[in-house]
N, C-alpha and C positions, 0 to 999 in steps of 0.2 A: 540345445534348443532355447531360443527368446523366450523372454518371460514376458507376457503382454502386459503394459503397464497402460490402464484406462487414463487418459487424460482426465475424467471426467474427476478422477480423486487424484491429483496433482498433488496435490499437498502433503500424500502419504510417501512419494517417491521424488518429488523434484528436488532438484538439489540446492538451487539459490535465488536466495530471495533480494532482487537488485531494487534501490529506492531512489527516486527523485527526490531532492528538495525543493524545494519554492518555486516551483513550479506554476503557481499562481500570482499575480503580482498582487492582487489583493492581500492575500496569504503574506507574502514577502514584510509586507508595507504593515499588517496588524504583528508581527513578529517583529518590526523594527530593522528591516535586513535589507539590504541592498538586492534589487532585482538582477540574478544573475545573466553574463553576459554565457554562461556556458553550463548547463545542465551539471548537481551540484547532487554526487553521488552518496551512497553508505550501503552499507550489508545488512543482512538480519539474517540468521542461523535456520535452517528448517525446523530447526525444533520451535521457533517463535509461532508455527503456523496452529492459529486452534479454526478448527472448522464449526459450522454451525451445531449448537448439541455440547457443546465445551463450553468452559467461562472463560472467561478473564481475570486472570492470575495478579492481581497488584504486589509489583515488587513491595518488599518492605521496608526498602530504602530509599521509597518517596513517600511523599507527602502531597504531592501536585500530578496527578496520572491523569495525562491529557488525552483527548480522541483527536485523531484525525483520519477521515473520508477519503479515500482514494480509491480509482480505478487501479484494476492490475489486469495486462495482459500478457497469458499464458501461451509460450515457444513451444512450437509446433516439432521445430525439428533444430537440429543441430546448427549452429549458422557463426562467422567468423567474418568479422570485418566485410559486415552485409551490406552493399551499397544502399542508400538509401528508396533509391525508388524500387527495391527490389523486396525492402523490410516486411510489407506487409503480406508475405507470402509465406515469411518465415511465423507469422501467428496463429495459434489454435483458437484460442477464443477467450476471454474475459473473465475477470470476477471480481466484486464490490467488495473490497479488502479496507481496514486501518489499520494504519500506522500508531499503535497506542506509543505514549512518548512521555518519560518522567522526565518532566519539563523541568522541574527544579533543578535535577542533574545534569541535564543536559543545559541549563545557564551555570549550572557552573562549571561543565566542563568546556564550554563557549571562554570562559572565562579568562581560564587555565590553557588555552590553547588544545586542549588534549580531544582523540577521539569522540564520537558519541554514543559507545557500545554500550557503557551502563543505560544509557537513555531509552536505548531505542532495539535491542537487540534478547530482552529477555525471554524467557520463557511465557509464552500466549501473546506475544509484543505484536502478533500477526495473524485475527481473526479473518476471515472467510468466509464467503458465500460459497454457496451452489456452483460449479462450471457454468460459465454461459458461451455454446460453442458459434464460433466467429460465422457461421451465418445466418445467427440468430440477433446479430447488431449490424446494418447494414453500413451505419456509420459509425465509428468510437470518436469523433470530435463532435457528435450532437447528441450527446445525453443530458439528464438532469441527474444531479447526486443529491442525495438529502440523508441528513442523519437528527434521529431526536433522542433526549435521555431522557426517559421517565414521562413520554409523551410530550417533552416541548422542545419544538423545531430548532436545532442550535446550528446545521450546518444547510446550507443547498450551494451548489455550484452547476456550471454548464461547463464540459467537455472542450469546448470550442473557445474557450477563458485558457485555456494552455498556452505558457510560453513554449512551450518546447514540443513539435507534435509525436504522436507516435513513433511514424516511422524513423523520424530525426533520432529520435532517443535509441531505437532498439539500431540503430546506426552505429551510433556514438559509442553507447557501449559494448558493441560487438568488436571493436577497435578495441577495447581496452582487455577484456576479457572472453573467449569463447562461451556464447549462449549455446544451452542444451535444452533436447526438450522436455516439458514440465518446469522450465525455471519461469520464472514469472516477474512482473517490472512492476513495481509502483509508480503510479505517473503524475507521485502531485496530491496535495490536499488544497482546498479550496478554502475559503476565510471560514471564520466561525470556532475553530476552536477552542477548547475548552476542556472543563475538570470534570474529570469522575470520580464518584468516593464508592465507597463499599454496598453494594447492594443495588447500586444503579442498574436501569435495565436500559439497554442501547440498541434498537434498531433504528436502521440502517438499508437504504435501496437505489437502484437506478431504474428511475420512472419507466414503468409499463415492461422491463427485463426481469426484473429480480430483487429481492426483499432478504434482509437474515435480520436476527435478535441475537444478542446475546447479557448475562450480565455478569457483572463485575464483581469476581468477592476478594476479599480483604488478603492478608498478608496471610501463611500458613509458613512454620516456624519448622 
């Protein structure tokens, strides 16, 4: 017999966690990066996933632990080289996710040519809200993002600022790799990034859906 697996905690069964990069040309251009012509992929582990109620783990082979703000949308069902106008059928519903990213390593592995797994793939690399189920957002390209540390405003972006829209994306990668459900997409961070150090407190919301906090403590040996 199935064992019911509530979407609503995605986080403790899904299996992967797929990320867009620059996805914002704003974003692209404060990163000094060429706006891609074709959605610009990486992994993070499920064990990267901390939900609201957890901290934020700083590796301690940075020195620079950046935030970034991204929408993720959570796969409903299993889906394989899903044509595009058919994408949005394949989604459960949302949630107000970062991308935390040791930027220092991650320039230097930009560098070096190499992956960005130290950067971007550690343990709590992928904090989380609440589920928000897809017909509780009538549209996911008209949201507001905002994120503050310590009370001051460092990110806001609009949904509708995507190069690359949703269903394009869960398209694109469905071509590369079979989506299952409970996996979930990061779709992009919006300009504004920046540093967090030890002790930071970071919330984080999309206007009038959903709100989390969490904060950040130091390195543990």
């Amino acid at each position: 017999m199935a064992t019911h697996r509530p979407l609503s905690r995605f986080w403790e069964w899904g299996k992967n966690i797929v990320c867009v990069g620059r996805n914002y040309a704003d974003h692209a251009r404060e990163m000094r990066s060429e706006v891609p012509a074709e959605p610009v992929l990486f992994l993070k582990p499920s064990t990267a996933y901390a939900p609201e109620g957890s901290a934020i783990l700083m590796p301690a082979y940075t020195r620079n632990l950046h935030h970034e703000l991204e929408l993720g949308v959570v796969m409903g069902r299993r889906g394989r080289a899903i044509p595009e106008a058919a994408a949005m059928d394949y989604v459960a519903g949302y949630a107000l996710c970062l991308d935390m990213t040791a930027r220092d390593v991650q320039d230097e592995c930009k560098k070096k040519g190499l992956p960005w797994t130290l950067a971007k793939s550690f343990t709590t690399s992928c904090p989380v809200s609440a589920f928000v189920p897809k017909k509780k957002v009538p549209d996911p390209h008209n949201l507001k993002l905002w994120l503050k540390v310590n009370g001051e405003l460092r990110q806001e972006g609009d949904t509708s600022s995507m190069i690359f829209s949703i269903p394009y994306i869960i398209s694109y990668v469905s071509k590369i790799m079979t989506l299952e459900e409970g996996d979930i997409i990061l779709t992009g961070t919006p300009k504004g990034v920046g540093p967090v150090k030890e002790n930071d407190e970071i919330q984080a919301g999309i206007h009038g859906v959903v709100s989390m906090r969490f904060q950040v403590q130091g390195p543990r040996c």
